[in-house]
C-alpha positions as CSV (number, residue, x, y, z in Angstrom):
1,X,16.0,2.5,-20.7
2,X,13.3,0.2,-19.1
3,X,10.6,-0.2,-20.9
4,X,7.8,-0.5,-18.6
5,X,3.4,-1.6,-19.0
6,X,0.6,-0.1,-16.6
7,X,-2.1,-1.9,-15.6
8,X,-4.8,0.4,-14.4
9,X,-4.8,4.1,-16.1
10,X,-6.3,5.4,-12.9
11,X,-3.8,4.7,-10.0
12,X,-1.3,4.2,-12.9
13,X,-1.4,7.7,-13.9
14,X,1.4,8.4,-10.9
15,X,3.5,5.7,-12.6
16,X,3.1,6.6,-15.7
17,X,4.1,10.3,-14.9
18,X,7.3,9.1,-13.4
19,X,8.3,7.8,-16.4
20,X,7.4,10.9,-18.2
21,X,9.9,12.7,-15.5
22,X,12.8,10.4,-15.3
23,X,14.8,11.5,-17.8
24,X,15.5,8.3,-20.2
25,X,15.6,5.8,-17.5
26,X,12.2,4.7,-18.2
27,X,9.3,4.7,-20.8
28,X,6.0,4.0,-21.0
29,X,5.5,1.9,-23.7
30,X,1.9,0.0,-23.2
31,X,-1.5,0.6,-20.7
32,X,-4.4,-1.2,-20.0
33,X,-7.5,-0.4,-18.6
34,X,-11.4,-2.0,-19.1
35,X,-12.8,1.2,-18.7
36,X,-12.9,2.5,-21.9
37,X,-13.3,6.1,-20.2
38,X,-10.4,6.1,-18.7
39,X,-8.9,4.5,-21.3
40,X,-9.8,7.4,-23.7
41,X,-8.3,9.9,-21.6
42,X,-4.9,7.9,-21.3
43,X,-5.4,8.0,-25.0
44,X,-6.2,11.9,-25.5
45,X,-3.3,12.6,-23.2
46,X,-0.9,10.5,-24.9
47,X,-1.3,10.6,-28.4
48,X,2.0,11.3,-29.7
49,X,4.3,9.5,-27.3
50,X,4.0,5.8,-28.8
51,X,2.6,4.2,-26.4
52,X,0.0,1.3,-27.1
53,X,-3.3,1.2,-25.5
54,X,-5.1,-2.0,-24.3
55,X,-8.2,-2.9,-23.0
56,X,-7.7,-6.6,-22.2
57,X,-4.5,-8.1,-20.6
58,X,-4.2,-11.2,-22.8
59,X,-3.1,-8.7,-25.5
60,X,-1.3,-6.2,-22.9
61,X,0.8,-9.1,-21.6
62,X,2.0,-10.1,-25.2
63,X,3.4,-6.4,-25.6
64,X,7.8,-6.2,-25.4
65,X,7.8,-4.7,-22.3
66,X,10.5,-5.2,-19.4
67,X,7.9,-4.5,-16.6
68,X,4.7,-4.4,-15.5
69,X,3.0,-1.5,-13.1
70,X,0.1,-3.2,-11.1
71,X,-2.5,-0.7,-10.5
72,X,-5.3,-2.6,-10.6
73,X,-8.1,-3.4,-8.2
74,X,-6.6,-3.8,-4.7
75,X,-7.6,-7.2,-3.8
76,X,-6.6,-8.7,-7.3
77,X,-2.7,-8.0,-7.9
78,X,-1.3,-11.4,-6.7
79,X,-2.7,-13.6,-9.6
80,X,-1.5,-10.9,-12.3
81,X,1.6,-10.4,-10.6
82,X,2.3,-14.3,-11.3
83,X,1.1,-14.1,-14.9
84,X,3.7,-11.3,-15.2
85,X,6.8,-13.0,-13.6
86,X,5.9,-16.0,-15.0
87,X,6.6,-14.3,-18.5
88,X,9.7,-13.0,-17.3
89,X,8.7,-9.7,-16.7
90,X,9.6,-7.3,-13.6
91,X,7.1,-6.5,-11.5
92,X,5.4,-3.3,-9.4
93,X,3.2,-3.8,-7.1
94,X,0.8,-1.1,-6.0
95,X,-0.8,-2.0,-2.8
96,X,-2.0,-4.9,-1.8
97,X,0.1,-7.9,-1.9
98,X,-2.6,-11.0,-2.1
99,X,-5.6,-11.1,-0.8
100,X,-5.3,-14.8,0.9
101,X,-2.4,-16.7,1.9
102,X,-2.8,-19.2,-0.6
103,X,-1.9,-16.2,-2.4
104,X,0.8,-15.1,-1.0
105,X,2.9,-18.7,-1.2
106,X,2.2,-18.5,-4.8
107,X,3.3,-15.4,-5.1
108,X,6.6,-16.0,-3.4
109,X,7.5,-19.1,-4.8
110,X,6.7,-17.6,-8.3
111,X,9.4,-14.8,-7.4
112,X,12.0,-17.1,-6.3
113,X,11.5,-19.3,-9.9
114,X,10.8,-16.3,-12.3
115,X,14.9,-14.5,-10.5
116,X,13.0,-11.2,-11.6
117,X,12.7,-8.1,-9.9
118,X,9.1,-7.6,-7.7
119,X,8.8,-4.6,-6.0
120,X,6.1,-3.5,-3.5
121,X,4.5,0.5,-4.0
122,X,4.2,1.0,-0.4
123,X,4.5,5.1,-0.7
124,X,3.9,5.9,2.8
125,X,7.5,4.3,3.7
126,X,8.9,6.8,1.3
127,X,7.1,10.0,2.5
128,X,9.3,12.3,4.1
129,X,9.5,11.6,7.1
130,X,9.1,7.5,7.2
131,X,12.4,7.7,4.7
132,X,14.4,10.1,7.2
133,X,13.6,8.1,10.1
134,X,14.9,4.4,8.3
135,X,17.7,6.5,7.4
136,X,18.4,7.8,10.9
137,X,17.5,4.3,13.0
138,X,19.7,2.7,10.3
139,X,22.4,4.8,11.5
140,X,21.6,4.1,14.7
141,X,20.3,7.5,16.1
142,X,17.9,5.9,18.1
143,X,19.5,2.7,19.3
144,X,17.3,-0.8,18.8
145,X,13.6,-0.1,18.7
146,X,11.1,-1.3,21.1
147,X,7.8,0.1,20.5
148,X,6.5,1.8,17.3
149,X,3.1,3.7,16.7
150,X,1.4,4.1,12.9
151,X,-1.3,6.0,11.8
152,X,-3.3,5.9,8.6
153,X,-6.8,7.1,9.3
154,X,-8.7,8.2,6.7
155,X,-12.7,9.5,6.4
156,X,-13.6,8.7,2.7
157,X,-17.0,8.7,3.1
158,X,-17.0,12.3,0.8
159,X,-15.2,10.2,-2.1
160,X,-16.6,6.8,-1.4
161,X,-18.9,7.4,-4.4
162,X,-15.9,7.8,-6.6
163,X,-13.7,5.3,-5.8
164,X,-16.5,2.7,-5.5
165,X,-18.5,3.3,-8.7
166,X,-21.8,2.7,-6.4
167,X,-20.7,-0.6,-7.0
168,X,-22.0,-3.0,-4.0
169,X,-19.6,-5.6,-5.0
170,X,-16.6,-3.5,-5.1
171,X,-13.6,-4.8,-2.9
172,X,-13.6,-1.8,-0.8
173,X,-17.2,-2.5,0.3
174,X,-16.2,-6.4,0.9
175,X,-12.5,-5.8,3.1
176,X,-12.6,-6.5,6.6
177,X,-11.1,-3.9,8.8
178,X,-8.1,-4.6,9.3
179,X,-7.1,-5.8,5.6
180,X,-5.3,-2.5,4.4
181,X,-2.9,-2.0,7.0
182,X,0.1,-1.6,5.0
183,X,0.0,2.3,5.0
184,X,0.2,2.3,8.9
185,X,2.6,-0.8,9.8
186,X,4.4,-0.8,6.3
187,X,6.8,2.2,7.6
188,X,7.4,0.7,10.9
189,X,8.8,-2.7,9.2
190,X,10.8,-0.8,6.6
191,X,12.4,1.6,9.2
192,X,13.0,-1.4,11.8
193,X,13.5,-4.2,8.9
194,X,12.6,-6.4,11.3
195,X,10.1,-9.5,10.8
196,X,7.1,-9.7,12.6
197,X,6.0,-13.0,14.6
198,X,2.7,-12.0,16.1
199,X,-0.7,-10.4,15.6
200,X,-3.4,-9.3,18.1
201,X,-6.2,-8.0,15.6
202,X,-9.2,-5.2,16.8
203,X,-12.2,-4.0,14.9
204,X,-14.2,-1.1,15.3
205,X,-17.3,-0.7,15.5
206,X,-20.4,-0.3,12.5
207,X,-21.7,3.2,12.3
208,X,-23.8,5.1,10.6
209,X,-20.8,6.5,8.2
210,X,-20.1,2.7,7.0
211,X,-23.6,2.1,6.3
212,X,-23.9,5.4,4.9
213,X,-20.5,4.0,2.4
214,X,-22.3,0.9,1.8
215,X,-19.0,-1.1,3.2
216,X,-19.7,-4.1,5.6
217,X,-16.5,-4.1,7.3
218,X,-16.3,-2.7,10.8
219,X,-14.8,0.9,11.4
220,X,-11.5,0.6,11.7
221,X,-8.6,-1.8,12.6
222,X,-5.7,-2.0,15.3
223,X,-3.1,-4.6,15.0
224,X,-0.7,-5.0,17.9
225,X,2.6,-6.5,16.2
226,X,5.0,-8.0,17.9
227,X,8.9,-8.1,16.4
228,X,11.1,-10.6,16.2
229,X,12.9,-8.6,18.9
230,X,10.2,-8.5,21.1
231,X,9.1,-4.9,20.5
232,X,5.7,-4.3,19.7
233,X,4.0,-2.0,17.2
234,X,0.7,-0.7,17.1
235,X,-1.1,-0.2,13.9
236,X,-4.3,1.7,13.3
237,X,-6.0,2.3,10.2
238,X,-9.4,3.1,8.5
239,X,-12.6,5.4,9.0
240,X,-12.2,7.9,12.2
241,X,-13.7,11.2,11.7
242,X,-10.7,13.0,11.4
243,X,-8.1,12.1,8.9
244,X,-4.5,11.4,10.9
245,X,-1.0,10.3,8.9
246,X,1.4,9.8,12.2
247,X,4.1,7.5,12.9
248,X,6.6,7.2,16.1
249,X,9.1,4.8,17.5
250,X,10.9,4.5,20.8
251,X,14.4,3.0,20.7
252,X,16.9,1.9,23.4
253,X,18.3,5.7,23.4
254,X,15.9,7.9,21.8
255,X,13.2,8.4,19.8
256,X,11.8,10.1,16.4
257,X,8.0,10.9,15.7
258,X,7.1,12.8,12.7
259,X,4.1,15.5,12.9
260,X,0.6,15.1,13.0
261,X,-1.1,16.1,9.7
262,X,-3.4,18.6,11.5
263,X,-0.3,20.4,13.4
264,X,-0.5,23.2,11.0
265,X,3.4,22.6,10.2
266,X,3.5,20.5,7.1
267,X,6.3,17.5,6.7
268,X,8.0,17.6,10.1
269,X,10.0,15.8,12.2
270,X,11.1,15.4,16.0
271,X,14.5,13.5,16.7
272,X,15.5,13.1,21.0
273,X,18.4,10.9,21.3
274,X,20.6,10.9,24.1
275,X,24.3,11.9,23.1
276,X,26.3,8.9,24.3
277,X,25.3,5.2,23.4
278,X,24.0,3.6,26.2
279,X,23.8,6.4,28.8
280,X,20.8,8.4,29.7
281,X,20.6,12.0,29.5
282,X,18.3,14.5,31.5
283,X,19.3,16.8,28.2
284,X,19.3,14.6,25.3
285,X,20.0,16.2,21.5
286,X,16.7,17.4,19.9
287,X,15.6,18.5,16.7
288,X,13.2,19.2,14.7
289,X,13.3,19.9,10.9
290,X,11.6,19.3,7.7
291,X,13.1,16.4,6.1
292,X,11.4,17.3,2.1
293,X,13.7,17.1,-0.5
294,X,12.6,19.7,-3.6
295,X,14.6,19.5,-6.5
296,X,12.1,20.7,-9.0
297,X,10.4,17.4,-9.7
298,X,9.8,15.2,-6.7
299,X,7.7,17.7,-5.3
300,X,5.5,17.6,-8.1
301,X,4.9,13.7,-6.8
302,X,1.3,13.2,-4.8
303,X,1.9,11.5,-1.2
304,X,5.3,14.2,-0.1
305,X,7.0,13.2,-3.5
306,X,7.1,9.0,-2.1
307,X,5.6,8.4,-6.3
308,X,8.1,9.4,-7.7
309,X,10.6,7.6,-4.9
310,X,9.1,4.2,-5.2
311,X,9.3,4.1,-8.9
312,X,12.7,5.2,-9.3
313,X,14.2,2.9,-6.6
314,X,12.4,0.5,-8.7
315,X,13.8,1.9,-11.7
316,X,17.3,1.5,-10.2
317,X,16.8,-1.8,-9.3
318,X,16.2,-3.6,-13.0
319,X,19.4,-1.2,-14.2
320,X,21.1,-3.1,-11.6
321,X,21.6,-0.8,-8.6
322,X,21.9,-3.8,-5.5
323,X,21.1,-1.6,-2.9
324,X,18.1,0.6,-4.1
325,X,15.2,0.7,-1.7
326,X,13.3,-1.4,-3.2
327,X,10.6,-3.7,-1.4
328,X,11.2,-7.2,-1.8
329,X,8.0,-9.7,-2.0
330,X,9.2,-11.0,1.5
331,X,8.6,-7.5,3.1
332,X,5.7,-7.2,1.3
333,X,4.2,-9.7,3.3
334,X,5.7,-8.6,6.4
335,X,3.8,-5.7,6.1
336,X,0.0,-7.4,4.8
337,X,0.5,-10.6,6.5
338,X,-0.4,-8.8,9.9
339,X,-3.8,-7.2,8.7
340,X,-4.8,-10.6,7.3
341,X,-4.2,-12.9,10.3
342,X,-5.1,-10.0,12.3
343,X,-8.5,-10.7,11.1
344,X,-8.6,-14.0,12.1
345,X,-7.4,-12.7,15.9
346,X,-10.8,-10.7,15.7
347,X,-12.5,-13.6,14.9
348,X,-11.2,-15.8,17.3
349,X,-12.0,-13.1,20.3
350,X,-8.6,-11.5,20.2
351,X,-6.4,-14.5,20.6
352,X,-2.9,-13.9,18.9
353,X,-2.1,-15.8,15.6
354,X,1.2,-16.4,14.5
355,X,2.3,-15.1,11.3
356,X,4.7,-17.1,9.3
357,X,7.7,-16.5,7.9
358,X,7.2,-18.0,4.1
359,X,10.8,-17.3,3.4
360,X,11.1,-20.5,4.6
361,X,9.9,-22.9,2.3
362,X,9.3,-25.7,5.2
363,X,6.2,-23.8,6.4
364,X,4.7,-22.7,3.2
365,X,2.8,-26.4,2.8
366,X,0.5,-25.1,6.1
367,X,-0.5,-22.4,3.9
368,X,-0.7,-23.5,0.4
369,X,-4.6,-24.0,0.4
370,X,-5.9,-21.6,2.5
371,X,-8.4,-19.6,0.3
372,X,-9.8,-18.2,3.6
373,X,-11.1,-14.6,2.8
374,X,-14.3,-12.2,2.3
375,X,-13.8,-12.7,-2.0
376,X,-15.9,-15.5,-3.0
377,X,-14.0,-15.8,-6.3
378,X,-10.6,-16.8,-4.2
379,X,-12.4,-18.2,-1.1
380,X,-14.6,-20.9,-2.4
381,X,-15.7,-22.6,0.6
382,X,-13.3,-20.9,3.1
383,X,-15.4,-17.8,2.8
384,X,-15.1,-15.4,5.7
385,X,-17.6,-12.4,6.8
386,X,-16.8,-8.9,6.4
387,X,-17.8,-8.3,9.8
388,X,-16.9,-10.6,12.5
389,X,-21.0,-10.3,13.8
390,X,-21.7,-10.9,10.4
391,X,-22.6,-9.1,7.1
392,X,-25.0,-6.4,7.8
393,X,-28.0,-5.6,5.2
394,X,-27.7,-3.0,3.5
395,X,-30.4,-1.3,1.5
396,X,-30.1,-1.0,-2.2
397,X,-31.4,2.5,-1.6
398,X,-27.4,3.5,-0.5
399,X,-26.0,1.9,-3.9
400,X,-28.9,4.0,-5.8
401,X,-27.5,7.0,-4.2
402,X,-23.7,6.4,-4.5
403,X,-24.4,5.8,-8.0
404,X,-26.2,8.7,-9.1
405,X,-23.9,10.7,-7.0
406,X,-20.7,8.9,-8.9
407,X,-22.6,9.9,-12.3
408,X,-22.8,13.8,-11.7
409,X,-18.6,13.3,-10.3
410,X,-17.9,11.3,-13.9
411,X,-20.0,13.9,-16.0
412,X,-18.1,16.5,-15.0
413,X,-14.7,15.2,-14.5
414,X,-14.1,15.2,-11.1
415,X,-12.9,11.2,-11.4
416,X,-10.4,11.9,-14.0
417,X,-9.1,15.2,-13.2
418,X,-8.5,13.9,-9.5
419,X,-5.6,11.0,-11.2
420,X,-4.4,13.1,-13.9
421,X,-3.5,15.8,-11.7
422,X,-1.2,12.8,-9.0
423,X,2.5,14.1,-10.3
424,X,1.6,16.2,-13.1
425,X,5.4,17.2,-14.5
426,X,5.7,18.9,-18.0
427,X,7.1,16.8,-20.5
């Protein structure tokens, strides 16, 4: 049994579920949160399954544990990720990464020196149709690919009180646009497991919604990848209207999309592969089926069962499984890396930057002190804007009214109820 910690009883409440569900192979044995709120609930919900509650991670790293669950803020994992390895304790990364590449050197080399187990929580490569179509291109349904099309667009203006406390300092209000990109490209780079060499960034445009959020960063962002095979991947993510989870790829002989969220047809997807490698057909195989699995627990799981996925392979991993899906920390950063450097493409009028592979350790001394990012606690003097025409002003008069709307959501239990409710199994 793996004895596993969670930072973050918010986020961590998935993850903590899992292990509630996984029939002996793991255990919660440790949490820690700063908020004693939702530390009390953890607490009330808890009570008799021995689990020890912390509310500062001096303490919480000291407990016996085997690993650690890194819900925490998302800007803020890389440093406690090190802190873990470096007391030899497996690690799980909820999304992001790092937040600079500074970061993400450190966090590889501490990896390779700690020879433990760090995994990336990238769900949306283990919804399911991102995990049938690795499966299938694996197999080589669709030949090689060479184009690739993800979606992640999400409107949280009506939860933006919620998740942001009315805080104006929070790190979603402080991300540039194209900084969470992982839930758009991530699937593409898992399904292709192919390394990416080059970023052309985009961002959208300020609106009225942003200001409304109190966020400084543009709209949304686009990222136009380009694979070490010379196919290309376009990546979208952030705050259109109408909320869109979508992904496609073209290969040499076919190609696989999965369905729109607003198709009215739930977890769907579209295979058209010619029959014989190599050959064209005017009549191709098609199908089209729902590629779920429900066994009476993963579809308990929030994001199409992918919470339950992620931990297990992880799970699977420490027991000593070699070939569970796990994501290593050099993917992880094939899948960030993009939305970081991306940003600096915006800022340098759309010129592409190169993104470096830091498996190899010749090119990691480029990076090793570059702080360069929009948190002034990591950034120092490398400090970028959130917006590439610079930080707009924004009235305290939006925080007042974020906050008092995140007060009435807290008093009556919307916060809480939303996380306790992610993969809510019997026990």
């Amino acid at each position: 049994m793996v004895k596993i910690g969670v930072l973050g009883g918010y986020r961590g409440t998935s993850m903590i579920n899992y292990c509630l569900a996984s029939n002996g192979k793991a255990q919660v044995v440790a949490i820690c949160d700063n908020n004693p709120e939702v530390l009390e609930r953890q607490k009330e919900r808890h009570k008799n399954d021995n689990i020890t509650f912390y509310d500062d991670f001096e303490n919480f790293i000291n407990h016996d544990m085997d690993a650690v669950v890194l819900a925490n803020y998302a800007n803020e994992h890389a440093p406690f990720a090190i802190r873990c390895l470096e007391r030899g304790m497996h690690v799980f990364s909820e999304v992001l990464p790092c937040q600079a590449m500074s970061e993400a050197v450190a966090l590889v080399e501490a990896v390779e020196k700690s020879g433990k187990i760090y995994a990336y929580g990238e769900n949306y490569c283990f919804m399911p149709a991102p995990r049938e179509m690795r499966r299938l291109y694996r197999e080589g349904k669709i030949g090689e690919i060479e184009y690739g099309e993800g979606e992640y667009v999400h409107n949280c203006e009506p939860i933006w009180a919620s998740i942001t406390y009315g805080e104006r300092d929070h790190w979603r209000n402080k991300m540039f646009a194209t900084f969470y990109c992982t839930h758009s490209l991530g699937p593409l780079i898992h399904i292709s497991g192919l390394r990416p060499v080059s970023v052309v960034g985009f961002e959208g445009t300020k609106n009225e919604r942003r200001v409304r959020c109190g966020t400084l960063s543009g709209q949304f962002g686009i990222e136009m990848v380009t694979l070490e095979n010379g196919a290309i991947l376009k990546s979208i993510h952030g705050d259109l209207y109408r909320n869109s989870i979508w992904y496609s790829v073209y290969g040499s002989k076919g190609r696989m999309e999965s369905a729109r969220e607003d198709a009215g047809v739930g977890e769907m997807l579209y295979v058209n592969a010619d029959r014989y490698s190599g050959e064209y057909s005017d009549h191709p195989d098609f199908s089209a089926y729902d590629p779920s699995v429900r066994n009476g627990v993963i579809e308990y799981f929030g994001h199409g069962g992918s919470d339950f996925y992620i931990m297990d392979e992880f799970v699977d991993k420490i027991s000593g499984k070699e070939d569970a899906d796990t994501i290593d920390v050099y993917e992880a950063l094939d899948m960030f890396l993009p939305g970081l450097l991306g940003y600096r493409s915006v800022l340098n009028g759309g010129a592409p930057v190169e993104i470096p592979d830091l498996r190899d350790k010749t090119v990691r001394e480029k990076y090793r002190h570059d702080t360069a990012c929009t948190d002034p606690k990591v950034a120092g003097d490398q400090l970028l804007p959130c917006l590439s025409k610079g930080n707009p002003d924004i009235p305290d008069s939006v925080f007042d009214e974020l906050k008092a709307k995140w007060e009435i959501e807290k008093n009556g239990g919307v916060y809480m109820k939303a996380a306790m409710s992610q993969g809510e199994v019997k026990k």
